[in-house]
C-alpha positions as CSV (number, residue, x, y, z in Angstrom):
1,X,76.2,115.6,44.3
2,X,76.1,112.0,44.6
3,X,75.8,111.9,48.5
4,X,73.0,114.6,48.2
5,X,71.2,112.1,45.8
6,X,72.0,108.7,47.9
7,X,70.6,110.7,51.0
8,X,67.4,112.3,49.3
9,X,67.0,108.3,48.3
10,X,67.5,106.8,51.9
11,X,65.0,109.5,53.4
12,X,62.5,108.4,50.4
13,X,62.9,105.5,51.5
14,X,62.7,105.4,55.2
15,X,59.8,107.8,55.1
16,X,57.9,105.4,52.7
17,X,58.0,102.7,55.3
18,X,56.8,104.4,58.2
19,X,53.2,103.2,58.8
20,X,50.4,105.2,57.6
21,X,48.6,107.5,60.1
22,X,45.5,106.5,61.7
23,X,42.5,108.5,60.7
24,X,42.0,111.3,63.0
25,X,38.3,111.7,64.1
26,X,37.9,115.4,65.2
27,X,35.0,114.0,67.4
28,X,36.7,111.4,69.1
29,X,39.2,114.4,70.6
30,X,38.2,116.1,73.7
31,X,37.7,120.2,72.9
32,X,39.5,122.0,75.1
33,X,39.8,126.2,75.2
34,X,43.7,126.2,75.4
35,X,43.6,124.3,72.0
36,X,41.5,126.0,70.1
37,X,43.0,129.3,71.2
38,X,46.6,128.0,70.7
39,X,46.6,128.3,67.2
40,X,45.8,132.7,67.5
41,X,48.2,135.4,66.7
42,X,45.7,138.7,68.0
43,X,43.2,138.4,70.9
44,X,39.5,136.9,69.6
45,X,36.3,135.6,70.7
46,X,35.6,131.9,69.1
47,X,32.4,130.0,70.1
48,X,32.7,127.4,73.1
49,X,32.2,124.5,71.9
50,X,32.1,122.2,74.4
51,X,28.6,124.6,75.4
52,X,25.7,123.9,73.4
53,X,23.4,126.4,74.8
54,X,26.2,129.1,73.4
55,X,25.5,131.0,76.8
56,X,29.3,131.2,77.2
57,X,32.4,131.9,74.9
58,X,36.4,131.9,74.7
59,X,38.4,134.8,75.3
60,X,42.2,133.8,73.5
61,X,44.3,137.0,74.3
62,X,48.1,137.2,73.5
63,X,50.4,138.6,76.2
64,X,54.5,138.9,75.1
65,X,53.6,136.7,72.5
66,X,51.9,134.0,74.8
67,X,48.2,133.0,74.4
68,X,45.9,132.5,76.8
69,X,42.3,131.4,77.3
70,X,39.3,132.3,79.4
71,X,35.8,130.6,78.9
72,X,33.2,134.1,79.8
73,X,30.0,134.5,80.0
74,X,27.1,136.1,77.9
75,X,24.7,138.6,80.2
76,X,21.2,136.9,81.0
77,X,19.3,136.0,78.5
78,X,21.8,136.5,75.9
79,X,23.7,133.9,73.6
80,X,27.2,134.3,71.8
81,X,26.9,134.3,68.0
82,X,30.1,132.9,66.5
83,X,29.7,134.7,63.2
84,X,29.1,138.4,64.6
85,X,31.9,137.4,67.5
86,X,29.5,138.6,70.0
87,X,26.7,137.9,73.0
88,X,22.8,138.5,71.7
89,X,19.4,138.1,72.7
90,X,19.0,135.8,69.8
91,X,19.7,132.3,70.0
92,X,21.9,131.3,67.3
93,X,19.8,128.0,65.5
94,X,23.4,126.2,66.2
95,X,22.6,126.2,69.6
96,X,19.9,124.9,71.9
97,X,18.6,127.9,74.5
98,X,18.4,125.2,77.5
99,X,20.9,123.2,79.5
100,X,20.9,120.0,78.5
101,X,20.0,117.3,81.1
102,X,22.1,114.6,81.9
């Protein structure tokens, strides 16, 4: 009992002296398909994020228990809706209905 206590005190008191994480800025990290669909269990549709005209979407399927992702497209002149999991005519007022310009 004692050597379960003087352990649970020595991990106390290594883990209090790591140093504190840095803040983690979800828009200083680069979006990436693979990620977002790495955290799946059953094939979905999620918006593309890194495509602010929404005229594209991810595909995350799961084969043998590995995921995988495909960025698709939406017909002409239709837009993915992230809610409804689905391309439409509509553009969703998230997203802009022209490319941007760089």
């Amino acid at each position: 009992m004692w050597l379960r206590i003087m352990f649970i005190l020595l991990l106390a008191h290594c883990l209090s002296a790591l140093p504190a994480p840095e803040f983690d800025d979800q828009n200083s990290k680069t979006w990436s398909a693979e990620e977002a669909c790495s955290e799946v269990t059953i094939t979905t549709l999620m918006e593309n994020q890194a495509d602010p005209t929404c005229r594209t979407y991810v595909y995350c399927y799961v084969v043998n228990g590995s995921v995988y992702s495909l960025i698709r497209s939406c017909k002409s002149n239709q837009y993915f809706d992230h809610n409804l999991k689905m391309c439409r005519s509509e553009v969703p007022a998230e997203c802009s209905a022209e490319a941007p310009t760089n």
